[in-house]
N, C-alpha and C positions, 0 to 999 in steps of 0.2 A: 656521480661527478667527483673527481681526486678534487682536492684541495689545494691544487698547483698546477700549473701550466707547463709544458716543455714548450718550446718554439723551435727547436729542433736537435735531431740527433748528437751532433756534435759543439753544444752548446755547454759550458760549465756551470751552467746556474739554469734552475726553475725560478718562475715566479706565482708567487704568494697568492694566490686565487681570494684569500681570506686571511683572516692572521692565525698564525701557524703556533701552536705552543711548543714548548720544549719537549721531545721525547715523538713528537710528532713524526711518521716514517716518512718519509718521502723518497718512493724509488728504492726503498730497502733501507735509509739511511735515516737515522734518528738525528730531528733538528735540534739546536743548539742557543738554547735561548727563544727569548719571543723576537717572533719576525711579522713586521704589519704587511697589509694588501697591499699587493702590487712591487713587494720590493722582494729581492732575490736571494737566493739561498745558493750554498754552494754544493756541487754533486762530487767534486774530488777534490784531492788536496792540490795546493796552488802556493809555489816556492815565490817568494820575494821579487819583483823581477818578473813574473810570468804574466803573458799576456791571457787576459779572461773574453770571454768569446759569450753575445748572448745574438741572437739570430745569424751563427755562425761568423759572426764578423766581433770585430777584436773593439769591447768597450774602456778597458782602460787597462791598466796593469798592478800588480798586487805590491802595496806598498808595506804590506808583513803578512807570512806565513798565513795563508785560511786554510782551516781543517775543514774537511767534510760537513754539512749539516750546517755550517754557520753563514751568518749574516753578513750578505757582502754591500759596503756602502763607502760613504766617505771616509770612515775610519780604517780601512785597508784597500784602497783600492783610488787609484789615480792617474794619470795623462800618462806616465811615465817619464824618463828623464828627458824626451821628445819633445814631454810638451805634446802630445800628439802629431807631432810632425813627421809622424815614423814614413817614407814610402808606400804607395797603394800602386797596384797596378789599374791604371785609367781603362787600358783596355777598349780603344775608343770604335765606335760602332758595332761592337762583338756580340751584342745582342738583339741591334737592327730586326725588326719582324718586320711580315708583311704588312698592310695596313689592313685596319677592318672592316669587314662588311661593312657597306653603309646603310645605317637604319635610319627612318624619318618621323620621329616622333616631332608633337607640336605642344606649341605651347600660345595660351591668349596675348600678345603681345604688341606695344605701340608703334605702330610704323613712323618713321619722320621721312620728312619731305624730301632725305636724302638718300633712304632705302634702309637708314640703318634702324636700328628695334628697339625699343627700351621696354625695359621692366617696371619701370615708376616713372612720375609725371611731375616735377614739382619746379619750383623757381629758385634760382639759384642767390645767393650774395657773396662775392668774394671779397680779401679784401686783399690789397697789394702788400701791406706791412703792416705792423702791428698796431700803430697809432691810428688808426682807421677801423678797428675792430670791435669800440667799442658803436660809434655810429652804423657800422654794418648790421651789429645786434640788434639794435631799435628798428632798424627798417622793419627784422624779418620779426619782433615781435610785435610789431603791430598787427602780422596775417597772423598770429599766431591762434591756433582752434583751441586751447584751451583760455588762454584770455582775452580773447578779443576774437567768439565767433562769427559774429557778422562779417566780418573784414571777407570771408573767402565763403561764405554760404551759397554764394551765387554761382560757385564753380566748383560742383565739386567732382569734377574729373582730375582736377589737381591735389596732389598730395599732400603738398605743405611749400610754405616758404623758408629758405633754410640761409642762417647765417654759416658760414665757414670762414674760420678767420684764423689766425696762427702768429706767432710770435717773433718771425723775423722779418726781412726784405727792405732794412737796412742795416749799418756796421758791420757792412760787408762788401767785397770783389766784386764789381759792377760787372765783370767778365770772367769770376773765377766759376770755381767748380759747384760752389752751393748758390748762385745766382741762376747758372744754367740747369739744375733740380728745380730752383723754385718756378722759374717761367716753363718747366715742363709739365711739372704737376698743376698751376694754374691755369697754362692752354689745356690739359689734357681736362679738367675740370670743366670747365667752360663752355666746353665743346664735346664733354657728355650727351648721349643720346638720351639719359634720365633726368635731363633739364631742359625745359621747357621753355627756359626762357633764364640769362645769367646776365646780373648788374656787375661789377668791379671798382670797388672803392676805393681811393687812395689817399693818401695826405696831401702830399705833392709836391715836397722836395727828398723824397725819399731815393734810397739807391734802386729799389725798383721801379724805373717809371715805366706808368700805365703805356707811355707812348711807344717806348721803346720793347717795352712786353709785347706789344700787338704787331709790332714790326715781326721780331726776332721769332714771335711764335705763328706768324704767315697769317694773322685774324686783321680782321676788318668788322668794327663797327658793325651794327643794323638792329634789324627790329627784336631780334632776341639776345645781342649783346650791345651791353651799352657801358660804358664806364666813364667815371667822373674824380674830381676829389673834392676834399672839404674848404683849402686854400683856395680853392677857383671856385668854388658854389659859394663860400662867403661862411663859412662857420660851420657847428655840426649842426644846430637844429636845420638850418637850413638846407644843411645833405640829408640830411634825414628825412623833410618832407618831399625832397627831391625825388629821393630813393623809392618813398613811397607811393609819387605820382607817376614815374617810370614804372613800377610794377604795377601799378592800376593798368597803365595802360597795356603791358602785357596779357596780364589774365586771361580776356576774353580769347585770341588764338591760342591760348596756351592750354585754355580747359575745351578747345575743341577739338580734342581725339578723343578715338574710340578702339577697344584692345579688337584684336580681330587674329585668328590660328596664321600663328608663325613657325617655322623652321626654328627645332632645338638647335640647328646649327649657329643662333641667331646668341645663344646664351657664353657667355664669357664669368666662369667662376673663378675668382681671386680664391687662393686654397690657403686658410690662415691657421697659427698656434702649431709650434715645432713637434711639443710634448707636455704635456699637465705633467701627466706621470707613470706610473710604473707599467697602467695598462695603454697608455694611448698608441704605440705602436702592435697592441694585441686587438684592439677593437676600433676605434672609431678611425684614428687613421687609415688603417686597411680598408674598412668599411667606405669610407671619402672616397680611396684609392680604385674601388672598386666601382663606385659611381661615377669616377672622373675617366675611366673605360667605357663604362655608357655616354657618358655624353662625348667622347670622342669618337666613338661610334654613330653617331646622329650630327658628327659637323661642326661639334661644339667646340669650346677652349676652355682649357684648362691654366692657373699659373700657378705653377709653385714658387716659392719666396723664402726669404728671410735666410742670406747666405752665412751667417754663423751657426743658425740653427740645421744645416745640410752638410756641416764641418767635419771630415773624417768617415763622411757618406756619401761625397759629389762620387765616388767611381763607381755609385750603381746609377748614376745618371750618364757618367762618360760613354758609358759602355749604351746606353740607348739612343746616344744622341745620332740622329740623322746623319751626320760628315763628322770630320776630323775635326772641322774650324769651329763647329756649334759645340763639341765638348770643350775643346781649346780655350773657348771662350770663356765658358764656363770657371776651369782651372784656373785660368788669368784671375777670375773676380775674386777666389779662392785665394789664390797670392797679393791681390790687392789686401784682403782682409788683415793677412796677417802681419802687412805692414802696417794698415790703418791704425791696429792696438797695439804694436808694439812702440807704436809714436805715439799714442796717448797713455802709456804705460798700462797695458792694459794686458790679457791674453782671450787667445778665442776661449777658453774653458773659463768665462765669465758665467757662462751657462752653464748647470742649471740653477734656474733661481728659488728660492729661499722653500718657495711653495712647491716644486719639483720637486725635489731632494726630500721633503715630506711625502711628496706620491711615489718615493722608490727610485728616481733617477740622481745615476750618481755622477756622471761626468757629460760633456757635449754631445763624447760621442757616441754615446748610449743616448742622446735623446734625438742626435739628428738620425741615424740608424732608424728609429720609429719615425720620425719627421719624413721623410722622404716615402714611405708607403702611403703619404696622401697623393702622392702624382700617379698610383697605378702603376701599371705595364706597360706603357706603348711606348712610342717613340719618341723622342724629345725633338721635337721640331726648331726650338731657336733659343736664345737666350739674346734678354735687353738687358738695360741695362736700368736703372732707377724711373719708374715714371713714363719712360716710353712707351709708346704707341705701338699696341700689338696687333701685328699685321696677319701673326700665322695663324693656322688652324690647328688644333690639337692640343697636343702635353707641351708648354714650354715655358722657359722658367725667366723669373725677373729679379735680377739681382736688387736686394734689404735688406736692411738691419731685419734684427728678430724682433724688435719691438713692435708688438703689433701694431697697435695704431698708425706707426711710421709707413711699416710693410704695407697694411691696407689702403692706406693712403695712396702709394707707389702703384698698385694694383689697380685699384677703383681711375687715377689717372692715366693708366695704359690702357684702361677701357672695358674694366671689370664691371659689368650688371648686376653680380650677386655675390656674394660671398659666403663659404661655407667653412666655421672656425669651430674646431674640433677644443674642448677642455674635457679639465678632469678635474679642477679643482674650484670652478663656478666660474669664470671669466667674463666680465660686464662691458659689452661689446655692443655697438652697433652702426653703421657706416652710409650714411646720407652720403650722394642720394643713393646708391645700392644698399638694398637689405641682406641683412643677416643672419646666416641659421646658424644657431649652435646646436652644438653632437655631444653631448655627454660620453665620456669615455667608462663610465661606471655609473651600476645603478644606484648606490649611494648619495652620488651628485643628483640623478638625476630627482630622487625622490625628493631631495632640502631642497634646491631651489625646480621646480616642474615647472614653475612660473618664469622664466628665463631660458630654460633649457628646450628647443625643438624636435629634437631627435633623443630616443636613450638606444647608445650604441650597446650600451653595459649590457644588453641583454645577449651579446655574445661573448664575453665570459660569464655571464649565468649560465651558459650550454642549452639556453632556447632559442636561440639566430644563429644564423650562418653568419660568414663575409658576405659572402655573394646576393643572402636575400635580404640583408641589411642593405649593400648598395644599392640593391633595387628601390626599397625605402626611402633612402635619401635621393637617389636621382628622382624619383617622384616629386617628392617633397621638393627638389629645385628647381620642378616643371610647374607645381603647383604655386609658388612663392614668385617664380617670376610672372607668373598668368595673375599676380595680384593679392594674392595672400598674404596676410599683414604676418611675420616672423614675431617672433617675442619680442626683441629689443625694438622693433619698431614700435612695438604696443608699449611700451615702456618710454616710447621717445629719445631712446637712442638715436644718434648719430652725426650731430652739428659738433661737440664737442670732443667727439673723438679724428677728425680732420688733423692729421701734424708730419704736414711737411721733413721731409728728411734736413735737419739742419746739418751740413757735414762737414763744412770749413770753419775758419777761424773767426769769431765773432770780436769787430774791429771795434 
């Protein structure tokens, strides 16, 4: 096995298999200093000004002279005087396939009363705005199985009781743009097929009201959603035992299903983490990418997300998308971006963060370039837009921040079951009520934390996995997780606090 990766022919740099010493050949060419894993080396010389290419596509541009042999990183090498705004050609449906066979794998899964499937069983607490978050907690600690087992012994086809609670939902546009996210993400919450049963708490003079959320989001009251506040219940203990006799009386229809072989076309994976680092577009992304073709192959959905992290790579999505209007759309959200940070003084090459640029990535557009081999090969069926409710089937993408939590967030309320979040640098993650798998992007990772990490990608650059019989691995692993298998962060109690609303407008 070399000691370096090529990704292809006409690529300027190999990557670092291992760290590389000085004097070390590579491809005939003696390196140039020490170079750690996963980060890139250069195979010719590269004039000031020139653009550098690593998966054939153009990662950033040389900001002084690199010789042969040396270490291409932050210190020579950047956006260019663009900014990366250089031209791409979109190319829109130019690589349109046909669709795939359809395969019918299953999976154990919960039917609701409305046809649709869940993966997990648990009860829900939301809260309308922040001031109500602290009595949302108490309801759901009092089901809680590590202090208070009795509360839920008697049922245990449910999963847990889960507070979800977030920091805004008022000092804010009663009708602006981050009011219309928040009531998307909380109907889409709500109204999870992984809840069994959702309270919604409020204060009650807040700029979200409860009244006007149930309007605006087409819900109506009943036995599995109920919402209240603390100004009309009389105080918080008094929500609080509210809370709590409302969910009593939930329980019982709520711990009465039972999993029974569903349609993989039943599964909807939220596709998280842009890039760790130098290998995640060599293994664990492709490896994703390769499972997110099986399960589109079975019926499934796929979302890709986090549109600054696909920045300087939407035109290998253009070019799959279904019509003119689903890449169009795409590009639009693209040009929203680069207004949104240029009005909060910001640039899209915010990315990579601090821990990336440690794993070998040097600019966005080297990590969205890997970021975008978690959507596979097929066709791009639609793009939403924050939180929306996803209707399609197949590969399609939901415009995020990269911040994960926000993205999965976004995801889990368009109607995400499961989520599969690819790292390389340990990433502590996990998303009530959809679980979570992590992919280790190397084995390194996965050997320090095993205890967090589900999957080790990194066994393909060791050169003992394929792509292909890694995706088989992990789409297992998806079939397996959604039929009930507790993921790591679940077993760790991940996922109430990682809940956070995209805040996107002006806080008044």
């Amino acid at each position: 096995m070399t000691p370096f990766i090529r990704l292809h022919p006409a690529d300027d740099v190999v990557i670092a298999r291992s760290q590389l010493m000085s004097g070390t050949q590579v491809e005939g060419v003696p390196v140039r200093g020490l170079i750690p894993p996963g980060h890139k080396v250069a195979m010719r010389a590269i004039a000031v000004g020139e653009p550098v290419r690593r998966y054939n596509q153009i990662i950033g541009f040389a900001s002084q002279p690199i010789q042969p042999g040396e270490h291409i990183h932050v210190h020579n090498l950047n956006m260019g005087a663009e900014k990366g705004g250089f031209a791409r050609d979109y190319a829109f449906t130019s690589d349109v396939k046909p669709e795939p066979a359809r395969k019918e794998a299953t999976f154990m899964g919960i039917v609701r009363p409305d046809g649709r499937v869940a993966t997990r069983n648990y009860i829900g607490i939301l809260s309308s705005v922040n001031c109500s978050a602290t009595a949302a907690r108490a309801i759901a600690d009092h089901f809680s199985r590590r202090t208070n087992p009795t509360a839920l012994a008697a049922f245990p086809n449910i999963d847990g009781v889960v507070a979800l609670t977030h920091g805004t939902g008022c000092g804010m546009d009663s009708e602006g743009a981050g009011m219309q996210i928040l009531e998307r993400t909380l109907a889409g919450y709500a109204t999870h097929p992984n809840f069994g049963g959702v309270i919604v708490v409020g204060l009650g003079c807040e700029a979200n009201q409860l009244t006007a959320w149930l309007q605006h989001s087409g819900l109506k009251e009943g036995s599995t959603l109920q919402t209240f506040n603390i100004q009309d219940t009389g105080g918080t203990a008094k929500t609080v035992a509210k809370g709590i006799a409302i969910i009593e009386q939930m329980l019982p229809a709520a711990n009465d299903v039972k999993r029974e072989p569903c349609s993989a076309s039943h599964i909807v994976v939220g596709l998280q983490c842009g890039g760790s680092d130098g290998y995640s577009g060599i293994s664990a992304n492709p490896a994703l990418g390769a499972a997110v073709d099986l399960l589109v192959a079975h019926g499934g959905t796929a979302i890709l997300s986090e549109t600054p992290e696909i920045y300087g790579a939407e035109h290998l999505l253009t070019r799959r998308a279904v019509t003119r209007a689903v890449g169009e759309k795409l590009v639009e959200r693209i040009r929203w971006w680069e207004h949104y940070t240029e009005i909060n003084q910001g640039e899209m090459n915010n990315n990579p963060s601090p821990g990336n640029k440690a794993g070998g990535l040097t600019t966005i557009l080297e990590k969205s370039l890997g970021a975008v081999a978690k959507g596979g090969t097929t066709n791009l069926q639609a793009v939403y837009e924050y939180a929306e409710h996803v209707a399609a089937k197949g590969f399609v993408y939901m415009d995020t921040p990269g911040y994960d939590p926000v993205s999965a967030t976004g995801q889990v309320a368009g109607g995400a079951n499961l989520i599969c979040f690819t790292t390389g640098r340990g990433s502590a993650y996990g998303c009530a009520p959809s679980p979570s798998l992590k992919l280790a992007t190397n084995s390194t990772l996965f050997q320090r934390q095993e205890e967090d990490i589900d999957i080790n990608c990194g066994e393909i650059v060791d050169g003992v996995c394929s792509i292909e019989e890694m995706g088989q691995r992990i789409f297992e692993h998806i079939l397996a997780c959604a039929s009930g298998t507790a993921s790591k962060s679940e077993k760790h109690g991940y996922g109430q606090s990682e809940f956070v609303p995209w805040q996107v407008g002006a806080v008044m």
